[in-house]
Backbone of each chain as ProteinMPNN parsed JSONL, in Angstrom:
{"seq_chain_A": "XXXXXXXXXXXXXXXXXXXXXXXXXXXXXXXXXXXXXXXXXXXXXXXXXXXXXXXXXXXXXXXXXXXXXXXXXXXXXXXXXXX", "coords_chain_A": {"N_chain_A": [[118.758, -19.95, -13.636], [117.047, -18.483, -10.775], [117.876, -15.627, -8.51], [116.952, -16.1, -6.214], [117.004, -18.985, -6.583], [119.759, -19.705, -6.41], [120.814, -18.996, -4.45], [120.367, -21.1, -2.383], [121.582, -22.846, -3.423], [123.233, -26.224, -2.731], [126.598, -25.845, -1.858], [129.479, -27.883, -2.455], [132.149, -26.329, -2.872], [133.437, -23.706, -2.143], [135.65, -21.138, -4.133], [137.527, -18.506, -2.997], [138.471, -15.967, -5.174], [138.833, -13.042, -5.195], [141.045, -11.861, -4.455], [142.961, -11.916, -6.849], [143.557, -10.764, -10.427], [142.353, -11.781, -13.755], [144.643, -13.897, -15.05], [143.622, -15.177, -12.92], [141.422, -15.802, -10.921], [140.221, -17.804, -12.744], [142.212, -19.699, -13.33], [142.06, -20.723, -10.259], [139.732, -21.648, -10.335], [140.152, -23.963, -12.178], [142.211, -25.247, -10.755], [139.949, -25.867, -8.235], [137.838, -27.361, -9.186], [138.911, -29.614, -9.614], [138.863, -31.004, -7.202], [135.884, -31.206, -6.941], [133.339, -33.565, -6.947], [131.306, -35.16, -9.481], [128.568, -34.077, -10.788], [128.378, -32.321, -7.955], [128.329, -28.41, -6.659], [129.974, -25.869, -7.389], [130.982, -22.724, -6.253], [132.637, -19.51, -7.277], [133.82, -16.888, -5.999], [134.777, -13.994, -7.436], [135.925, -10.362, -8.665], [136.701, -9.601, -11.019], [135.961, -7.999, -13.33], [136.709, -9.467, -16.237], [136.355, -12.107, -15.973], [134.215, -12.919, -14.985], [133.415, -13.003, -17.409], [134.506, -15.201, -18.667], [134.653, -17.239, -17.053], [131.958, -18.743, -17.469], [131.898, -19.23, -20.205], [134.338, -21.379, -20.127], [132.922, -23.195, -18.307], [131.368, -24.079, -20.118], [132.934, -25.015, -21.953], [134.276, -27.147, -21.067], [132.048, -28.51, -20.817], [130.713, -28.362, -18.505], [127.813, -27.673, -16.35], [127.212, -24.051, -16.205], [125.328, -22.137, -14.191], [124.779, -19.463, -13.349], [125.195, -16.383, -11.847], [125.384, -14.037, -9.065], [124.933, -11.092, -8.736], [127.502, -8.691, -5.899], [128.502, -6.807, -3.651], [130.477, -4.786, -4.933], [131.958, -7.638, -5.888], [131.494, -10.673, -7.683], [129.542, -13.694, -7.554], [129.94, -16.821, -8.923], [128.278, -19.461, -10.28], [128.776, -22.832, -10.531], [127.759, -26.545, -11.92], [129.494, -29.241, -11.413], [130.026, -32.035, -14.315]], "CA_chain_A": [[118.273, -20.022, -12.252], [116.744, -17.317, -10.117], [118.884, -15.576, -7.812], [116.892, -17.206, -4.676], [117.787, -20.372, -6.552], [121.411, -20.286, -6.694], [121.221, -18.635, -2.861], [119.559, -21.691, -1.905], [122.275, -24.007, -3.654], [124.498, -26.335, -1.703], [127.722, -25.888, -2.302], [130.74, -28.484, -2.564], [133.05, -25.931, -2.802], [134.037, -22.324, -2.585], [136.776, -20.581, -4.191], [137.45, -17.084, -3.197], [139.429, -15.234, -5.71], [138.713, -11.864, -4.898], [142.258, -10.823, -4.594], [143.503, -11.699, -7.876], [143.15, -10.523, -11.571], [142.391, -12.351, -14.176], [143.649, -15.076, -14.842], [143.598, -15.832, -11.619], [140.263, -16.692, -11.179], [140.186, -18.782, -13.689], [143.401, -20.934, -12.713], [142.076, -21.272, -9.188], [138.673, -22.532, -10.805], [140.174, -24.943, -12.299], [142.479, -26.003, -9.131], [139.308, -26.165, -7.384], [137.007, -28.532, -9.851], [139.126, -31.387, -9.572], [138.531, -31.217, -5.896], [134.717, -32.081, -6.423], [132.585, -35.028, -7.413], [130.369, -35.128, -10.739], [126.941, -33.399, -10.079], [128.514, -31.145, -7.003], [128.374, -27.549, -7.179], [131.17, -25.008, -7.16], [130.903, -21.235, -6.541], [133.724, -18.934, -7.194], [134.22, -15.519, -6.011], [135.634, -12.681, -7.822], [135.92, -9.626, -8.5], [137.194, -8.867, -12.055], [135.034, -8.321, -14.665], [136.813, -10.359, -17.133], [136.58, -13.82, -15.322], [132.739, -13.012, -15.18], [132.974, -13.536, -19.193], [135.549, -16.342, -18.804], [134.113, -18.296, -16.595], [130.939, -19.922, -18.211], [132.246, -19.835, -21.394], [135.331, -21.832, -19.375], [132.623, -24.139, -17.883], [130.856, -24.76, -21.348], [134.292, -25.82, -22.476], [134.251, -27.93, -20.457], [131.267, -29.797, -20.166], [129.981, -28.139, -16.956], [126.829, -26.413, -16.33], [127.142, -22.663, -15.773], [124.292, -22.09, -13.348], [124.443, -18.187, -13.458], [125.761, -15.601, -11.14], [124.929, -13.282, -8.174], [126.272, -9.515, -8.053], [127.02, -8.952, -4.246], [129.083, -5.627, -3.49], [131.707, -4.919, -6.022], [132.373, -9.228, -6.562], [130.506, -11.662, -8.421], [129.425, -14.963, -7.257], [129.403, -17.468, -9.647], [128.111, -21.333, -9.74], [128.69, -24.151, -11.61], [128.103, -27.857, -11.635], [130.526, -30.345, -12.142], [129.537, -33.16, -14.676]], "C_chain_A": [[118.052, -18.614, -11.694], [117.813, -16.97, -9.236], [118.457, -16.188, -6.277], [117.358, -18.357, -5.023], [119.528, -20.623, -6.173], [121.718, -19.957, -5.237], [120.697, -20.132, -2.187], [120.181, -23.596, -2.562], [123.155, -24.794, -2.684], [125.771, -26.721, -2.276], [128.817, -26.715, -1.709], [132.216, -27.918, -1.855], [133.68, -24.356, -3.541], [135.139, -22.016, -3.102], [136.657, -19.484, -3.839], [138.686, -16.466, -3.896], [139.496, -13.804, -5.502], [139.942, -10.832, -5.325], [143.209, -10.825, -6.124], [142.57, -11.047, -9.341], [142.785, -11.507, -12.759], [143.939, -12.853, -15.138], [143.542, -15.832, -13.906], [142.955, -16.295, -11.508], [140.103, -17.8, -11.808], [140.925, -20.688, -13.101], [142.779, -21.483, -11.187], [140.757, -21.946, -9.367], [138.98, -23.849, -10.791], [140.939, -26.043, -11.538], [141.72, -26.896, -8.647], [138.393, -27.817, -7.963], [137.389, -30.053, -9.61], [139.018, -31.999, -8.428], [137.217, -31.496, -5.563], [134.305, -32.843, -7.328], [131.717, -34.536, -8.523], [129.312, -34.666, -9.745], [127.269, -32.655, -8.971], [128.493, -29.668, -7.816], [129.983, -26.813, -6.305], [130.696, -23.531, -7.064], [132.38, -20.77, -6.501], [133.412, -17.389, -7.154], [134.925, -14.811, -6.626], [135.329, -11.308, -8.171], [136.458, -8.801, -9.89], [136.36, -9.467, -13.07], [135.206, -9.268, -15.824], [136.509, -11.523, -16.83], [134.826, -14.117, -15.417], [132.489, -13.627, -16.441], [133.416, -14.843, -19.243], [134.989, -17.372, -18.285], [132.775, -19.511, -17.004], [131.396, -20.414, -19.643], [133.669, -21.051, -21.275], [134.278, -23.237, -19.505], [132.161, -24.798, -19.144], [131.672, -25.268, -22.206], [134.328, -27.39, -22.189], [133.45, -29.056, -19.895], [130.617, -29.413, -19.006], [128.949, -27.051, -17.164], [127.146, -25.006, -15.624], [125.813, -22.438, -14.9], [123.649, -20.991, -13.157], [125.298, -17.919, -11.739], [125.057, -13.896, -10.134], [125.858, -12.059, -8.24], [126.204, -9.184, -6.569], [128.064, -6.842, -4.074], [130.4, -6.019, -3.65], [132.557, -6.545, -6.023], [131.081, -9.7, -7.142], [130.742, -13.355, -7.643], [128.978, -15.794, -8.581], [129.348, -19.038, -9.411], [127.799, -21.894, -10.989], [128.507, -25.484, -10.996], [128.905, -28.824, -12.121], [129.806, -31.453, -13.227], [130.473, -33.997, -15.402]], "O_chain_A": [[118.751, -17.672, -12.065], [118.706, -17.802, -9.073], [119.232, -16.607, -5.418], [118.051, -18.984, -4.221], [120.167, -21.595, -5.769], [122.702, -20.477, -4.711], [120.743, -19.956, -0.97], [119.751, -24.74, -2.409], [123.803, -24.16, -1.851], [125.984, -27.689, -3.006], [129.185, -26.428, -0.571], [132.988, -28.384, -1.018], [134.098, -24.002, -4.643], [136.028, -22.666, -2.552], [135.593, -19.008, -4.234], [139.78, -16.43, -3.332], [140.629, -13.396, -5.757], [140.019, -9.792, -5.978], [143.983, -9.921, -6.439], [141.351, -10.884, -9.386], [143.251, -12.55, -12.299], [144.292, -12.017, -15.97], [143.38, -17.05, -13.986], [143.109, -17.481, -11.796], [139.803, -18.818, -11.183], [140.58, -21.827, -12.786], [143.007, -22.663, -10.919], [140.542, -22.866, -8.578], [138.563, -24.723, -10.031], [140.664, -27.243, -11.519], [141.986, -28.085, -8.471], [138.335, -28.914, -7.407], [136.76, -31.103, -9.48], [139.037, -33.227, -8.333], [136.933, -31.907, -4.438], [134.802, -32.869, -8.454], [131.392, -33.352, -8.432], [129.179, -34.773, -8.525], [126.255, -32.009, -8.707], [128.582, -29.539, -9.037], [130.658, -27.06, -5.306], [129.926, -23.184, -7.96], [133.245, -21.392, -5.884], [132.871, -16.767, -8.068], [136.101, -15.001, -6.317], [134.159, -11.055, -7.886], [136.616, -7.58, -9.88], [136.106, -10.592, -13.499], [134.251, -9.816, -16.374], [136.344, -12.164, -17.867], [134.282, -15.159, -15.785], [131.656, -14.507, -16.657], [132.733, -15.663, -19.857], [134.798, -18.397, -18.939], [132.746, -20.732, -16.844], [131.321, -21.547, -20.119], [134.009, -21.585, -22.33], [134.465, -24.134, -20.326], [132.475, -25.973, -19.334], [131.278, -25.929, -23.167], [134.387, -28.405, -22.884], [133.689, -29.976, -19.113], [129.891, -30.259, -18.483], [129.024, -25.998, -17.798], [127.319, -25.004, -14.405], [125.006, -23.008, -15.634], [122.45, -20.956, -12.884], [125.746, -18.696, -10.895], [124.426, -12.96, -10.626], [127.05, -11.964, -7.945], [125.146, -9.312, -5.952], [127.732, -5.901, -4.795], [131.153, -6.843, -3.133], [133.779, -6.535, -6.164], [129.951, -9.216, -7.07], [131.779, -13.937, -7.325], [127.942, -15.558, -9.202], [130.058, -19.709, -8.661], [127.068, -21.677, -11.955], [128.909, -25.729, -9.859], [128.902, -29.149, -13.308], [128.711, -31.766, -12.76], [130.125, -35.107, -15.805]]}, "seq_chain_B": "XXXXXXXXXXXXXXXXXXXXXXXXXXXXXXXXXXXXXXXXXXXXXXXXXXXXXXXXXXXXXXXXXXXXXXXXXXXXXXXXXXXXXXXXXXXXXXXXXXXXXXXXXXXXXXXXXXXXXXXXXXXXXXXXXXXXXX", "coords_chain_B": {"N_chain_B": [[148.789, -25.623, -28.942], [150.984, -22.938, -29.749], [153.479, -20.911, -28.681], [156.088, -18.367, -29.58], [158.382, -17.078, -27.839], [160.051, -14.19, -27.729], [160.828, -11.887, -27.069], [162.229, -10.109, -24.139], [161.072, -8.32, -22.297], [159.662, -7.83, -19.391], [157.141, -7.16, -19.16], [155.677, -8.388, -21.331], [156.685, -10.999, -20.77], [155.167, -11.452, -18.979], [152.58, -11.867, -20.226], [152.509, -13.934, -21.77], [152.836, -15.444, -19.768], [150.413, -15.231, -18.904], [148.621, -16.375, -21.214], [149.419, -18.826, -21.368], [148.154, -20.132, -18.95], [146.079, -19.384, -19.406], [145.664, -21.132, -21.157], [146.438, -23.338, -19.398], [144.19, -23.869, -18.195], [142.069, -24.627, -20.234], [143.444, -26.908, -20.618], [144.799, -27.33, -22.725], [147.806, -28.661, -24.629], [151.158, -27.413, -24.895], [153.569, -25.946, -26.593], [156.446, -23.623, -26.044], [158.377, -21.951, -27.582], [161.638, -20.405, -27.126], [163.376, -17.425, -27.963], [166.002, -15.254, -28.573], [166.217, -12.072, -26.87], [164.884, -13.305, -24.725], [165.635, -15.516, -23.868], [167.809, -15.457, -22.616], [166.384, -15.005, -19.69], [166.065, -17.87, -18.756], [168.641, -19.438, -18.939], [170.644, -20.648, -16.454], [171.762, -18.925, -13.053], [171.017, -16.192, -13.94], [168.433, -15.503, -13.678], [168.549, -13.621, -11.55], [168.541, -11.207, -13.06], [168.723, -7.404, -13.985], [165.159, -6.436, -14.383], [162.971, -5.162, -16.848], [161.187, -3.47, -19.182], [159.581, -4.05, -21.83], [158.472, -1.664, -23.658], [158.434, 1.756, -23.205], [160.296, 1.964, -20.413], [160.609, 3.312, -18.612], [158.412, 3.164, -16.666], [158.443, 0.842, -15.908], [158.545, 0.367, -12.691], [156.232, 1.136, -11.574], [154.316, -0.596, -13.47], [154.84, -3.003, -12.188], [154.314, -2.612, -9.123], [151.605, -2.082, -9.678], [150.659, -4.823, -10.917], [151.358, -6.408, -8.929], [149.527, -4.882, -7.34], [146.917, -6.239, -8.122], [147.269, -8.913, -7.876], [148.908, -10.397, -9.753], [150.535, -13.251, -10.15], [154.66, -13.359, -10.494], [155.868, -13.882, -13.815], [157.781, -15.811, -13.972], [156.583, -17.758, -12.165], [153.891, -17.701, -12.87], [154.367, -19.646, -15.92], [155.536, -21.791, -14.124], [152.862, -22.628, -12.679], [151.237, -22.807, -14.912], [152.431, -25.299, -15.987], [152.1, -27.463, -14.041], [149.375, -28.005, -14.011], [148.571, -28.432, -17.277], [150.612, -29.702, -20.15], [153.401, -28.601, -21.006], [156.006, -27.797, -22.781], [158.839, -26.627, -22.687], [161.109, -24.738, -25.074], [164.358, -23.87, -25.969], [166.228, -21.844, -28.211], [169.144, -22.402, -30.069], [171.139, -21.096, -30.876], [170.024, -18.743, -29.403], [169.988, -19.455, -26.525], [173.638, -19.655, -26.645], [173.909, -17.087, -26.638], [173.641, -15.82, -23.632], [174.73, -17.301, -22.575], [174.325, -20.23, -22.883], [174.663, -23.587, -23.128], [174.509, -26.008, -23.079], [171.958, -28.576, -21.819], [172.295, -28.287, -19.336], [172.346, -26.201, -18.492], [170.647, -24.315, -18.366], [167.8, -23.195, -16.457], [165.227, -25.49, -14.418], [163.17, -25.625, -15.735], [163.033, -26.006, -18.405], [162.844, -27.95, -21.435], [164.669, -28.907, -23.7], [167.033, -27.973, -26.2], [166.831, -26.298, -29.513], [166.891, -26.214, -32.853], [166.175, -23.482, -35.446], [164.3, -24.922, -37.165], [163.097, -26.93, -36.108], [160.989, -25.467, -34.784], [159.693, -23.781, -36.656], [158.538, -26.154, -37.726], [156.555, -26.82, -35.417], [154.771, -24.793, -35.781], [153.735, -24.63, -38.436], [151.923, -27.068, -37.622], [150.685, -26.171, -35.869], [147.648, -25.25, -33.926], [146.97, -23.175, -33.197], [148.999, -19.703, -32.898], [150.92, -17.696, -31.141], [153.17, -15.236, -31.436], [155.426, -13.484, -29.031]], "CA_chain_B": [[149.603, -24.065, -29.069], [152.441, -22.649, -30.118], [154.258, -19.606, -28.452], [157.606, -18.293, -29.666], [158.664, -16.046, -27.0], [161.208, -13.618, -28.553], [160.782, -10.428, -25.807], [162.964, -10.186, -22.746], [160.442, -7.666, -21.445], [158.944, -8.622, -18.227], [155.79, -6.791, -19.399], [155.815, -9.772, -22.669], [156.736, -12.367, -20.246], [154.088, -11.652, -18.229], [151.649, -11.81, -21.206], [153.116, -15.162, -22.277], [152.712, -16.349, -18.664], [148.778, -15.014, -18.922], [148.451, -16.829, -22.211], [149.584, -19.688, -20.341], [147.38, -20.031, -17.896], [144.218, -19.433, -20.126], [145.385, -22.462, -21.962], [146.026, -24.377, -18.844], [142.623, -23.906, -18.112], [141.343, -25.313, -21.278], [144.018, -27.747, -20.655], [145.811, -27.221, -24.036], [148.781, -29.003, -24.896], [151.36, -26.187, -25.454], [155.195, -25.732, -26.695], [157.139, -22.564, -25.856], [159.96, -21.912, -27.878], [162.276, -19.288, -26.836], [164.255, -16.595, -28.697], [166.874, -14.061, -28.732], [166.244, -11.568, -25.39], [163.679, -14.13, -23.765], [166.74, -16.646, -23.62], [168.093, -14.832, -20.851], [166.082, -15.397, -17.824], [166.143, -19.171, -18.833], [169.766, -19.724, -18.421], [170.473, -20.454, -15.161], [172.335, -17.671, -12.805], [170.344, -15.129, -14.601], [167.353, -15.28, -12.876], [168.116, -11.954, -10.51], [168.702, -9.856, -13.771], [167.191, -6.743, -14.421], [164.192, -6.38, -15.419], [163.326, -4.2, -17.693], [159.668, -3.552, -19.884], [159.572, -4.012, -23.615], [158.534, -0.267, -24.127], [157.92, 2.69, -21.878], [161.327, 1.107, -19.799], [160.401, 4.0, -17.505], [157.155, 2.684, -16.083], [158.811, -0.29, -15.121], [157.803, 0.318, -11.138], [154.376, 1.777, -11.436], [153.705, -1.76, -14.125], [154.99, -3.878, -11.453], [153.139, -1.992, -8.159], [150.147, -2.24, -10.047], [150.713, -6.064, -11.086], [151.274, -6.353, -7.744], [147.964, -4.895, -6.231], [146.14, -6.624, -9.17], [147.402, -10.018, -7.344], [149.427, -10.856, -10.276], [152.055, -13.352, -9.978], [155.444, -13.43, -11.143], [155.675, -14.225, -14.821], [158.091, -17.376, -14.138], [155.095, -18.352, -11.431], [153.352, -18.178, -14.174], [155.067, -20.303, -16.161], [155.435, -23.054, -12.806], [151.506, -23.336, -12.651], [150.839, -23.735, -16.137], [152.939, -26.709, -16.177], [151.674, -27.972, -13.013], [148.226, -27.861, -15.022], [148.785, -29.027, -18.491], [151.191, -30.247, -21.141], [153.942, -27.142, -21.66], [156.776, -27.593, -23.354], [159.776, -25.307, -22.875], [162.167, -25.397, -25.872], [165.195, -22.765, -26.196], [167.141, -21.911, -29.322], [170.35, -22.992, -29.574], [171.467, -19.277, -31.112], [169.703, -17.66, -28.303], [171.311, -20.017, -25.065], [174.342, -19.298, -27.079], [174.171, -15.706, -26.654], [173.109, -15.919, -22.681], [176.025, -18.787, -21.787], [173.304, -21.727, -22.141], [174.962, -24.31, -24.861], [173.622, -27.59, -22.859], [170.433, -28.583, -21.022], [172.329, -28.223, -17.844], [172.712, -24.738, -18.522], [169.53, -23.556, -18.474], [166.441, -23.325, -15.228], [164.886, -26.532, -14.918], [161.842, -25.799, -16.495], [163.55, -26.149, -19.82], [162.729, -29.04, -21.733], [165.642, -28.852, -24.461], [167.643, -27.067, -26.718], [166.084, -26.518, -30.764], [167.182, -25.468, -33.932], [165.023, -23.0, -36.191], [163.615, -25.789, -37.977], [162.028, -27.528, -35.237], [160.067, -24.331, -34.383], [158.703, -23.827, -37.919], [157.42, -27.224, -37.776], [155.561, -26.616, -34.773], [153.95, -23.386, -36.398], [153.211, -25.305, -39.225], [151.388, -27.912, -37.181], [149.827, -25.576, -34.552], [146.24, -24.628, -34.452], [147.132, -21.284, -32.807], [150.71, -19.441, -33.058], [151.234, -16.708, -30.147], [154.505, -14.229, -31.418], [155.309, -12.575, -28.139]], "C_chain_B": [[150.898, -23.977, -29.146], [153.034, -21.421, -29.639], [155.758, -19.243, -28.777], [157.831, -16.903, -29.286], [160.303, -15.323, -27.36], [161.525, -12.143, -27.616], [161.514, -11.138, -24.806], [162.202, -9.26, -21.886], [159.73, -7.936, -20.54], [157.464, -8.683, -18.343], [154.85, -8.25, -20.525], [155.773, -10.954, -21.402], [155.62, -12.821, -19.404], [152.942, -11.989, -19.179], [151.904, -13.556, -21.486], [152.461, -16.133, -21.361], [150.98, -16.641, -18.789], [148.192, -16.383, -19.724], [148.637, -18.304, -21.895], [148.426, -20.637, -19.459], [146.224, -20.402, -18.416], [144.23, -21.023, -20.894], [145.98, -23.875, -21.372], [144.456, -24.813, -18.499], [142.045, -24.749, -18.691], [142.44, -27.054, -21.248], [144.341, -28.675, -22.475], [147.478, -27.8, -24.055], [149.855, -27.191, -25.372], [153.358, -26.191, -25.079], [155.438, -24.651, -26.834], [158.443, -22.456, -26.377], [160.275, -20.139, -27.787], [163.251, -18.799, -27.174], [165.19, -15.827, -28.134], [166.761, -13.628, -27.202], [165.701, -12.359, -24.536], [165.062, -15.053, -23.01], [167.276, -16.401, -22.247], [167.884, -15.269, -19.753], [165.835, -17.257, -17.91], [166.983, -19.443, -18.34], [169.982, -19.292, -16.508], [171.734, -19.617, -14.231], [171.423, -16.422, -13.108], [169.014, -14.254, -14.085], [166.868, -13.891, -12.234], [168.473, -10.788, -11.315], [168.561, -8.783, -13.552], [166.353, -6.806, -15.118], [163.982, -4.901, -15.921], [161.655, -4.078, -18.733], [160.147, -3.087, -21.524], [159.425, -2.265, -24.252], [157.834, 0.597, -22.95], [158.907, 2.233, -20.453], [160.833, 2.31, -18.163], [159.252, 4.175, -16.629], [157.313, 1.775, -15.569], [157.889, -0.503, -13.509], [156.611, 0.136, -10.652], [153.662, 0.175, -12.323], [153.899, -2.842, -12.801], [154.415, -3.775, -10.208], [151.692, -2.434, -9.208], [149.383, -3.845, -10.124], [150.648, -6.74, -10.092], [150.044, -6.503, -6.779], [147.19, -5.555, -7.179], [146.415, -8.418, -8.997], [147.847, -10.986, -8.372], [150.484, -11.882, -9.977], [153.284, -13.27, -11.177], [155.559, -13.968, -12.965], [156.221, -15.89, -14.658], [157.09, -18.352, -13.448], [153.839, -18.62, -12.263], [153.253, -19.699, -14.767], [154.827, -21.799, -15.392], [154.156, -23.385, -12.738], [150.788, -23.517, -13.498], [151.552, -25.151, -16.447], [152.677, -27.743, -15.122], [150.056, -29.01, -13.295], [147.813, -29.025, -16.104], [150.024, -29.249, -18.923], [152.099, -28.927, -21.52], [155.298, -27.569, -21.443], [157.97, -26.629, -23.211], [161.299, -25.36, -23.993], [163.335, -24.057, -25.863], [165.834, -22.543, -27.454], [168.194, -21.82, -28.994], [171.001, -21.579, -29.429], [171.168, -18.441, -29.875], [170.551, -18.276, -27.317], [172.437, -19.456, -25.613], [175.095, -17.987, -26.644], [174.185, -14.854, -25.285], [174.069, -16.505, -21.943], [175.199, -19.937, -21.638], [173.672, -21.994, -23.146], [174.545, -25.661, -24.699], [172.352, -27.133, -22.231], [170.583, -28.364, -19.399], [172.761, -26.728, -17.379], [171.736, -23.68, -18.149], [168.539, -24.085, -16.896], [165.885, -25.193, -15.319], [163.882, -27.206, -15.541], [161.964, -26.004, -18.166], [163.186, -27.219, -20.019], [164.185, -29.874, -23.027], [165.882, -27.655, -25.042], [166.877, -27.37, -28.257], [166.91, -25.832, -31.444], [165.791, -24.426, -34.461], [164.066, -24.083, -36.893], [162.336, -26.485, -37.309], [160.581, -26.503, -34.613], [159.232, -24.139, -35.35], [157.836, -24.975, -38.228], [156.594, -27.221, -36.821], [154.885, -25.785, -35.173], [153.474, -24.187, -37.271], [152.045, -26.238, -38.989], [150.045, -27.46, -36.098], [148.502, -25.341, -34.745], [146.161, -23.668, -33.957], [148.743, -21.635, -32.221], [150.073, -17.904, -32.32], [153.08, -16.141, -30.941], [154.484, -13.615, -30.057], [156.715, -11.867, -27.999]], "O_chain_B": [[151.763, -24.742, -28.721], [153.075, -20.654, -30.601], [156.627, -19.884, -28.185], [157.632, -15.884, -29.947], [161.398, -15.875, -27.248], [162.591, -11.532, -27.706], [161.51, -12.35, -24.593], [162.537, -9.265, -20.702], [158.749, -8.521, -21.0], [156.695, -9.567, -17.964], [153.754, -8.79, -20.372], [154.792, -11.68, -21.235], [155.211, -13.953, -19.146], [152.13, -12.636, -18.517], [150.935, -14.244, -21.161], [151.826, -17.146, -21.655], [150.395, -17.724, -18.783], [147.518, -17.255, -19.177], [147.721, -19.002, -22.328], [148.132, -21.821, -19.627], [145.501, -21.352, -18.118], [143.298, -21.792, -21.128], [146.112, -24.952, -21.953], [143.855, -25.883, -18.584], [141.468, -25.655, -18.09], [142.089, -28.092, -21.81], [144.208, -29.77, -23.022], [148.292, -27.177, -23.374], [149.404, -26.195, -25.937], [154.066, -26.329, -24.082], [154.814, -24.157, -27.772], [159.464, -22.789, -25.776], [159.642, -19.139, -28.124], [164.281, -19.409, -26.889], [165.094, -15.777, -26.907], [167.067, -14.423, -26.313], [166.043, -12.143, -23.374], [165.303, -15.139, -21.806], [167.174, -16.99, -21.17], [168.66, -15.773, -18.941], [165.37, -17.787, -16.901], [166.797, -19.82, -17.183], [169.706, -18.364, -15.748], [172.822, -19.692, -14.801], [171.23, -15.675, -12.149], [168.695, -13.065, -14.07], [165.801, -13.277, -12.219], [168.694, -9.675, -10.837], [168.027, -8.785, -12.443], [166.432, -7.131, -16.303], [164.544, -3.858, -15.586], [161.122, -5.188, -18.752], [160.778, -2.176, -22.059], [160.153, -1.786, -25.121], [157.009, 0.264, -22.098], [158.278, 2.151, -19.398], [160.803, 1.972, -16.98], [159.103, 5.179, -15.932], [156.53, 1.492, -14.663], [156.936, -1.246, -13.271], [156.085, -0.574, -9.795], [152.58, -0.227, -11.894], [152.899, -3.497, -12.509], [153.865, -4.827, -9.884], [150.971, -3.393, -8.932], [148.265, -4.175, -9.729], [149.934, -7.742, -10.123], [149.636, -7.36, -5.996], [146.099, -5.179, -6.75], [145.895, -9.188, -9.804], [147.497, -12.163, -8.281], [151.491, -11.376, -9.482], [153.073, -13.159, -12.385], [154.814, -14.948, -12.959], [155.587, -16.895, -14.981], [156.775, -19.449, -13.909], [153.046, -19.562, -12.245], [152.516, -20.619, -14.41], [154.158, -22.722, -15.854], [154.025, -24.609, -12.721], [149.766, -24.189, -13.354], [151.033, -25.975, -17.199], [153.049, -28.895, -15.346], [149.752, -30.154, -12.955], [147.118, -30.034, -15.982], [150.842, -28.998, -18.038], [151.586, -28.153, -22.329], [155.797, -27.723, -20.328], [157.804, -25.63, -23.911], [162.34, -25.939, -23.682], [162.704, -23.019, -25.663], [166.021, -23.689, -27.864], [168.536, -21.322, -27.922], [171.32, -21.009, -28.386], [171.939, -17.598, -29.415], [171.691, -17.849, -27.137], [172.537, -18.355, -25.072], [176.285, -17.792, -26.393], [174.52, -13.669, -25.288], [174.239, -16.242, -20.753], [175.197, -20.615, -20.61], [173.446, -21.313, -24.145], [174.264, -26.425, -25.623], [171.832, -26.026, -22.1], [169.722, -28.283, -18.523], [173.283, -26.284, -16.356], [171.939, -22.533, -17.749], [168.651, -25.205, -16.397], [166.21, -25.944, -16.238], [163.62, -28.376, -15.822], [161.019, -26.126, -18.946], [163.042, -27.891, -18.998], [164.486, -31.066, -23.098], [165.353, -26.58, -24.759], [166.34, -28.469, -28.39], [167.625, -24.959, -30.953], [164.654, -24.545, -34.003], [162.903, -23.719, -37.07], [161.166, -26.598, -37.671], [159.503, -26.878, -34.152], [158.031, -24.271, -35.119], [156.745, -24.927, -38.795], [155.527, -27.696, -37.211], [153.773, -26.11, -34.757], [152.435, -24.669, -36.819], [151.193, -26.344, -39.871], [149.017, -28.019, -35.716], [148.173, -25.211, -35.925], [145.138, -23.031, -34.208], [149.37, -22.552, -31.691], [149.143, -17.213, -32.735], [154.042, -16.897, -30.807], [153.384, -13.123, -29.808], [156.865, -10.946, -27.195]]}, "name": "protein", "num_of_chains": 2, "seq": "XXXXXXXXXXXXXXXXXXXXXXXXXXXXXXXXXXXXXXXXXXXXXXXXXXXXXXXXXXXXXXXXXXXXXXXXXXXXXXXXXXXXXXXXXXXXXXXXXXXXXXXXXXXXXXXXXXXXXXXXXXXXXXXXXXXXXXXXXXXXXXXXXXXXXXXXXXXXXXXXXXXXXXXXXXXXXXXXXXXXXXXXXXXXXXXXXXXXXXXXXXXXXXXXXXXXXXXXX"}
């Protein structure tokens, strides 16, 4: 997806991890997922480079589309869909 | 998974906890058996030890400040939200409680699941599809 696409997604449900390291991110990902419905989307904020790697290869674990990711000043936005 | 946590270093425990985590995620089944120095902060009382780091004992502060601003938690927090998660196991050796003052199950935190011989540990290794030494 383009990055107007994914700005232009509607989102379910934010996480912001920002303040932790990995695997923070991660863990509060997967917190968050079970909190939405098949076909919703999820974005998660962070801020540590590793979780950037972790995370799609996380969602493709899992069965969920990775959607791609926005760089914003020093975090990453990333979005997935549940399925 | 299989972890056999054999460090008492906070720096290890924290690694353990990490390791943890990544394989609540994936929502991995996962038994923890625990050795020798690790035994320690199991048994219950023990908890407000010192801590202490596997090597470099004199970095201790500066590892834990850093862990700190790096929005780490605690290793046993750890621990508490991988099992919250998934499937995790906490087994102790008998030898190690032993050596700690933990000889029952009411001896130990309550995240324990039992007490093990060596034997039972080698058969989980044997069985595992990934073996963590920490």
């Amino acid at each position: 997806m383009t990055k107007e696409e994914l700005k232009a997604l509607e989102i379910a449900k934010s996480v912001d991890a920002r303040g932790t390291a990995c695997p923070g991110p991660l863990l509060a990902a997967k917190k968050a997922i079970g909190e939405i419905e098949e076909g919703e989307i999820m974005e998660v904020l962070s801020a540590d480079e590793g979780t950037k790697r972790d995370i799609p290869k996380w969602a493709e674990k899992k069965g969920y589309d990775y959607l791609g990711d926005i760089e914003e000043n020093g975090y990453f936005k990333m979005y997935l869909r549940k399925n | 998974m299989v972890i056999g946590l054999f460090s008492g270093g906070y720096d290890k425990l924290t690694f353990a906890g990490v390791l943890l985590s990544g394989a609540a995620a994936d929502d991995m089944e996962v038994e923890v058996y625990v050795h020798l120095k690790a035994a320690q902060w199991f048994v219950k009382g023990n908890e407000e030890g010192k801590l202490y780091l596997s090597e470099d004992n004199e970095r201790l502060d500066t590892c834990m400040q850093k862990l700190k601003e790096a929005g780490s938690p605690s290793w046993i927090e750890y621990f508490m939200m991988a099992r919250e998660m998934t499937s995790v196991k906490i087994y102790v050796c008998s030898l190690a409680g032993r050596i700690w003052g933990g000889t029952n199950n009411e001896n130990f935190i309550e995240m324990v699941d039992g007490i093990i011989g060596i034997g039972e540990y080698i058969d989980a290794v044997k069985s595992a599809d990934v073996h963590f030494l920490v």
